[in-house]
N, C-alpha and C positions, 0 to 999 in steps of 0.2 A: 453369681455364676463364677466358678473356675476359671485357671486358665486353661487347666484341659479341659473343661466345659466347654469352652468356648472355643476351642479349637478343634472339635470333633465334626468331622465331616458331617454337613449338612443342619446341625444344631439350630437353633434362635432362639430367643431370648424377648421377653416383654417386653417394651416400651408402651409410654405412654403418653398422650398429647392431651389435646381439649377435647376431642372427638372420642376417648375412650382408646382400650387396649390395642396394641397391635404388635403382631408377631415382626422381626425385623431378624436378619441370618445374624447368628450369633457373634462371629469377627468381626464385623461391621461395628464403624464408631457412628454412624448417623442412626436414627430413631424413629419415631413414627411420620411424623410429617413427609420423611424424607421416602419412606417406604409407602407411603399412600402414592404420593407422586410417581411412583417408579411402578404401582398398578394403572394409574392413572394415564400414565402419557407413553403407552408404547408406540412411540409414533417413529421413528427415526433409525436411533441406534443414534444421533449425534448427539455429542458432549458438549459443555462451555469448553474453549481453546484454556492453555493453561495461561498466557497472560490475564485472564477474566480471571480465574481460580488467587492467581499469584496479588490480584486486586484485591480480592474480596480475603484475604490471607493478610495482608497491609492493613485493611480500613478495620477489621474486625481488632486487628494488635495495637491499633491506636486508638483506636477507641476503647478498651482494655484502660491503658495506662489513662489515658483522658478518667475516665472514669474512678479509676484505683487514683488522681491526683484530687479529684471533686471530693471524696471521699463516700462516693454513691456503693461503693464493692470494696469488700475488704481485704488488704492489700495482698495475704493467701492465693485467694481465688481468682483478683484479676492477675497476679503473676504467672498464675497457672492457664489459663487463659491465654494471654501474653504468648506463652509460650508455645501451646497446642498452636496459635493461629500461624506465628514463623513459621509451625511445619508447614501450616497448609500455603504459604505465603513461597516458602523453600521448593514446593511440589513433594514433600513426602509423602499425605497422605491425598493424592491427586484420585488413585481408585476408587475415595470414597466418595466422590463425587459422581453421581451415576445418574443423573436426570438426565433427559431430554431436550432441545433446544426448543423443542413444540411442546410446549407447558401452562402455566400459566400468565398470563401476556404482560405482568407486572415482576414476573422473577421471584413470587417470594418461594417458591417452592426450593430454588436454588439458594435462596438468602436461609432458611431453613435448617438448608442441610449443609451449607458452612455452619450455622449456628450449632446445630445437636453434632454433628464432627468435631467441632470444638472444646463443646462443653465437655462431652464424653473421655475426649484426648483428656481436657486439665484433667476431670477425675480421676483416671487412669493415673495422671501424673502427680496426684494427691493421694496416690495409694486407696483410692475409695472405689468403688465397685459398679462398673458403667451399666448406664441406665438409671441408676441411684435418684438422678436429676439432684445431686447436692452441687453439683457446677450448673442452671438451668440455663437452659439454650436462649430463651426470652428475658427473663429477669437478667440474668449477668450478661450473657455473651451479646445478647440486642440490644443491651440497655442504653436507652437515649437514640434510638433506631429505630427505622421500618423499612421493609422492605422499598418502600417507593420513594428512598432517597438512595438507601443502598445501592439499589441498581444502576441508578443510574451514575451514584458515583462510581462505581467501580466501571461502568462502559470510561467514562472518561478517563480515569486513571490508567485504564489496559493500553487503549487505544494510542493517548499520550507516549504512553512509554514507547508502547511498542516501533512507533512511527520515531520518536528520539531515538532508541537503541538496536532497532531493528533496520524500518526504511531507510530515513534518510543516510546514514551508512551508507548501505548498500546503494542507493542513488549519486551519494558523492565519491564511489568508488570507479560507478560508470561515467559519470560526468570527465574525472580525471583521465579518464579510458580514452575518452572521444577524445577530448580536448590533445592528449597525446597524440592519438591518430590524427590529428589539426595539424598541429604541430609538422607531423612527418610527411604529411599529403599536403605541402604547403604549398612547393613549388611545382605541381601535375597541374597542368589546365586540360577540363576536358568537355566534352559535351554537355550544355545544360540542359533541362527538358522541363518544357510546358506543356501541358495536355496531351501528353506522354510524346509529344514530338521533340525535333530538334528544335532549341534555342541557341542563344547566344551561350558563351564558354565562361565557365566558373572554374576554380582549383577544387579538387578533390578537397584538400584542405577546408576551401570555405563552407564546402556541406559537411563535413565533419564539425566545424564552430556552430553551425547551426543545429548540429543533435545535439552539441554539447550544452547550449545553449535552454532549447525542448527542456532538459533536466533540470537543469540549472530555475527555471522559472519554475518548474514543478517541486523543486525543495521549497522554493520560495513562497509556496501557494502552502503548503504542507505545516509551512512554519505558522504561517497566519489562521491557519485551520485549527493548528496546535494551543493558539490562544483562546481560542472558544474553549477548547478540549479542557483547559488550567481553572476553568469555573466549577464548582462542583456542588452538585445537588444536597450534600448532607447538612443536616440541620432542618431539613423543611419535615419529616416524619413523615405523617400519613399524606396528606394532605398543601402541605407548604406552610402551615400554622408555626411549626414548633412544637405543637402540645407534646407535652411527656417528654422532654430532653429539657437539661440547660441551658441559660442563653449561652454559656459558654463552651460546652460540648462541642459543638462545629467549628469554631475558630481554631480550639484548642487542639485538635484532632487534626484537622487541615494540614494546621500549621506543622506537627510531624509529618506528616505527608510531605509535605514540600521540603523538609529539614533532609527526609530520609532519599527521597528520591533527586534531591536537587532541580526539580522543576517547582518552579512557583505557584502552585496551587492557591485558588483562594474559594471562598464560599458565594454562593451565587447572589447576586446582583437582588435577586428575585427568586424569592424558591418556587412559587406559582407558574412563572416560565418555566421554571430548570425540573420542576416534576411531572408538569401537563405535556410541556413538548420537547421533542428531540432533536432539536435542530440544529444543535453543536455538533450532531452525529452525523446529521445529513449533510452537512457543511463539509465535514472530513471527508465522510462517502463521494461527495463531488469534485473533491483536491485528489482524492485517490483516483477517480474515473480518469481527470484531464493528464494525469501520469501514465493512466494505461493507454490514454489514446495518443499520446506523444509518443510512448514506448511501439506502441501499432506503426506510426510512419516511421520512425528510426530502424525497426526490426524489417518492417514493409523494404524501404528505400533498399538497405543492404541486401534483403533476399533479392531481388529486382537488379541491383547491380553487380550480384554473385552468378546469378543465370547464366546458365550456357552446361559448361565451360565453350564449347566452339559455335554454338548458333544461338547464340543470347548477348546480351549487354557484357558481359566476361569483363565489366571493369574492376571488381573487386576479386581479389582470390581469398575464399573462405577458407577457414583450418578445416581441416577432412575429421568428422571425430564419430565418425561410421557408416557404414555401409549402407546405400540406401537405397535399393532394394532388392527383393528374394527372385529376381527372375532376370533383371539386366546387369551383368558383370560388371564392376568399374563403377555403377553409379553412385557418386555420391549427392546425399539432400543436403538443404541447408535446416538441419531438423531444429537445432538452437531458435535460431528466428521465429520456427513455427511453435514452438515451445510457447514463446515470449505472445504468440499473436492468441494463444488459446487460452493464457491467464490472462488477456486485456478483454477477452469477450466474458470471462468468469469474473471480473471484476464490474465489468458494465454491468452483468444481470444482478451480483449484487448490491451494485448502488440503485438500483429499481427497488429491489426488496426492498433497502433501508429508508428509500423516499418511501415506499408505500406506509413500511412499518412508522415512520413521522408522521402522514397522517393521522395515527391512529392515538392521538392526542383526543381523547375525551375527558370533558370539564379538568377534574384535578389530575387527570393521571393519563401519561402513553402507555397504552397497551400492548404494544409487542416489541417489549423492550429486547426478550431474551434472540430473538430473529434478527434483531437490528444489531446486537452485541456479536452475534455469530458472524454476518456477514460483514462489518463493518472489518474486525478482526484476521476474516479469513483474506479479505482485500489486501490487508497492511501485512499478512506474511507472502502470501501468493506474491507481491509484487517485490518485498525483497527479496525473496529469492529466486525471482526470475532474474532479477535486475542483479546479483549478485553472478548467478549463473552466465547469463548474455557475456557479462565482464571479461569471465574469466575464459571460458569457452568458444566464445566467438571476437567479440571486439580488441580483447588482446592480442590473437593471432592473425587479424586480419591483413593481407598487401594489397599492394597496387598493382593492376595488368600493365604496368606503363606501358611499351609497345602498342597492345591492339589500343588502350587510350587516346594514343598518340596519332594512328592510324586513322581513326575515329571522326576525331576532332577535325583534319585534314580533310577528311569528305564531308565534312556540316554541311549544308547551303547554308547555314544561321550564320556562318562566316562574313555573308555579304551584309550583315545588318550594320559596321562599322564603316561601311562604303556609303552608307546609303545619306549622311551628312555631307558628304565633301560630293557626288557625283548626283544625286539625288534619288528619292524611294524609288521614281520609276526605273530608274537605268538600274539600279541597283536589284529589283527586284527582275527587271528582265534578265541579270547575270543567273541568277539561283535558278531560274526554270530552265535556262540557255545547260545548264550545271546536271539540272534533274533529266533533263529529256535526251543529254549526250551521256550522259555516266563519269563527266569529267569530274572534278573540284572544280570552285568556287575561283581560287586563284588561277587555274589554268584556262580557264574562261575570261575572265579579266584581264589577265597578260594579254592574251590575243587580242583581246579588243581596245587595250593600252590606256585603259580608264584614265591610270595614274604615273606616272615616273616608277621605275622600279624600286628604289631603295623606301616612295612614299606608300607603295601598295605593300610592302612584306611591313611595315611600320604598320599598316593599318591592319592587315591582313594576320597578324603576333596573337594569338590565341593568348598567351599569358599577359599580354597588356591589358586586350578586352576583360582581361578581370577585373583589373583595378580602375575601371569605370573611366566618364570622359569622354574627347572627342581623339580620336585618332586620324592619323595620314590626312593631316593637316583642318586650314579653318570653315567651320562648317561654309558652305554656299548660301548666296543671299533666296531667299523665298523666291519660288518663282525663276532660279537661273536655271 
């Protein structure tokens, strides 16, 4: 076929698989395999994300040269090869990936049609005439493959990356965020709260170290997730044998992997674990949950202490960054945090899919890889860039109400909890309802009733002392006095 053959609206062109002929639209670089599946599974309209594409673009271009070094393809074809797969590895030819995520539960459908996109590209790029099958999709571009190691390397490979170049970024961007905000809210003590009442008084500061904190442990869990993630299924073929590949092909192959991406990939311990189950996957999917659920009380906390402005907690002042809503003048929401709370329930429901999808480990092979690759993916960009956004949008421009803070603090009854060592829990606690039931403060109830010497009750009574822990306004009383 021409090039204006194949460029004439609505055209196609032969291909041919195992299965006999099939019609495929003429532009198109993928072939039969690839066009059975795409009558096959109109299930969605959802794609593999391009980090899975920009994998399966890597593993296909190393294993090329792997191969063009064995001397299994001759050095022409896997150059050409080689090269078709960088485009797909690049995202050039990303359109021709048109499957479905709801497919076949092994991927090879999508292993396929990287293969016949490929092969098709080198011909092209060998001046020969696509569909030819003189690049073949299986002999050259699979060779020493199958889909049921493929896929699951490349979940690993996407995933890895992504969470190196993508997440944790964007988490150590937020972490530095908070930690700043630590920093500046050092010196505010204000009301602390247990079971949504008044407690004893913290700084602003120290629940800022403790978001920053939340993150800080969820990179940490991320990293360790990321070592599962560095074992990789290839080499195990159909079944976790080997049969039909070299013993050297997966080493050799890896080990460009790990060269090109600078993460230390290695070949699995077990290829019978690494093709039957997915539990490097699920491991990730659960490193990512405990991030979105950190990210839920950090985003939670701040909407809760943004409230008001005048008949709420009004301890934080949010950046205004629109309007919020079509019928009260002046309102504004705190729409960033809720943002942040609706990608932590879309990341819960995927890590559900990807456990279920983990069970679905039967004898040699999990079968729904391609559902466990989609949500596993969409968790690790959904949360950078929530966690990117939060950053920038909200946690950078965040202040302090100091005043109403300050105000705050002063009316605690949790005030008397520092009395309650030197005068004891009962007198102590009979100041706080003496407090509650006049509408006074904590101190002015005290004073009157001359607990302590003055200069010992404002010493105990120092909101920013009770932070840094201890006994204050002198030594505790003996038991019993």
């Amino acid at each position: 076929m021409t090039t204006s053959e194949r460029s004439t609206p609505g055209a196609t062109r032969i291909e041919r698989d195992s299965m006999g002929e099939m019609r495929v639209p003429a532009t198109a670089y993928y072939g039969a395999q690839t066009q059975r599946a795409v009558e096959n599974f109109p299930i969605s309209g959802v794609r593999f994300p391009r980090p899975f594409i920009r994998a399966l673009g890597m593993i296909k271009s190393a294993a090329a040269e792997t191969n063009r070094e064995l001397g299994h393809v001759e050095p022409r074809i896997a150059e050409a090869i080689e090269r078709a797969a960088e485009e797909v590895a690049a995202g050039k030819l990303d359109h021709e990936f048109v499957l479905d995520i709801f497919q076949t539960g092994s991927g090879t459908s999508t292993n396929m049609n990287a293969n016949e996109v490929i092969a098709n590209r080198a011909i092209e790029l060998l001046g020969g005439q696509i569909g030819s099958r003189t690049v073949h999709p299986n002999d050259h571009v699979n060779l020493g493959q199958s889909s049921n190691d493929v896929i699951p390397t490349a979940i690993h490979v996407a995933a890895r990356l992504a969470i190196d170049e993508d997440l944790i970024p964007a988490l150590e961007q937020l972490r530095d965020a908070l930690a700043a905000k630590a920093a500046e809210f050092a010196n505010i003590p204000k009301t602390g709260r247990t079971h949504l009442q008044d407690a004893t008084p913290v700084t602003l500061g120290q629940v800022f170290q403790g978001y920053a904190s939340q993150v800080t442990h969820g990179i940490r869990r991320l990293q360790t997730a990321g070592e599962s993630l560095a074992e990789l299924a290839l080499g195990g073929t159909a079944v976790g044998t080997g049969l039909n590949t070299h013993p050297e092909f997966a080493p050799a192959t890896i080990a460009k992997l790990a060269k090109r991406t600078g993460i230390p990939f290695r070949e699995a311990e077990n290829h019978f674990e690494a093709q039957s189950g997915r539990d490097a996957a699920v491991e990730a999917s659960g490193a990512l949950r405990v991030v979105a659920v950190s990210l839920t009380k950090i985003a939670n906390d701040i909407r809760w202490l943004g409230s008001g402005p005048r008949n709420g907690l009004g301890e934080l002042l949010l950046p205004e960054v629109q309007p919020g809503s079509s019928i009260m003048p002046g309102k504004v929401n705190p729409v960033i945090a809720e943002s942040v709370l609706m990608v932590a329930a879309q990341v819960l429901g995927n890590d559900l899919a990807v456990a279920i999808g983990g069970q679905a480990g039967n004898f040699e092979l999990n079968v729904m890889m391609p559902v466990i690759a989609h949500n596993l993916l969409e968790s690790i960009a959904l949360l950078a860039a929530s966690a990117r956004n939060f950053e920038v949008r909200l946690v950078r421009g965040l202040d302090a109400n100091r005043e109403h803070i300050a105000r705050q603090i002063e009316e605690s009854l949790a005030l008397c909890t520092s009395l309650a060592p030197v005068i004891g829990y009962d007198a102590a606690a009979d100041i706080a309802k003496e407090a509650a039931k006049s509408g006074r403060t904590v101190r002015a109830v005290a004073e009157e009733r001359r607990v302590l010497p003055p200069d010992e009750l404002n010493q105990a009574l120092d909101p920013k002392q009770m932070t840094q822990g201890g006994f204050l306004g002198g030594k505790p009383q003996a038991a019993g006095g």
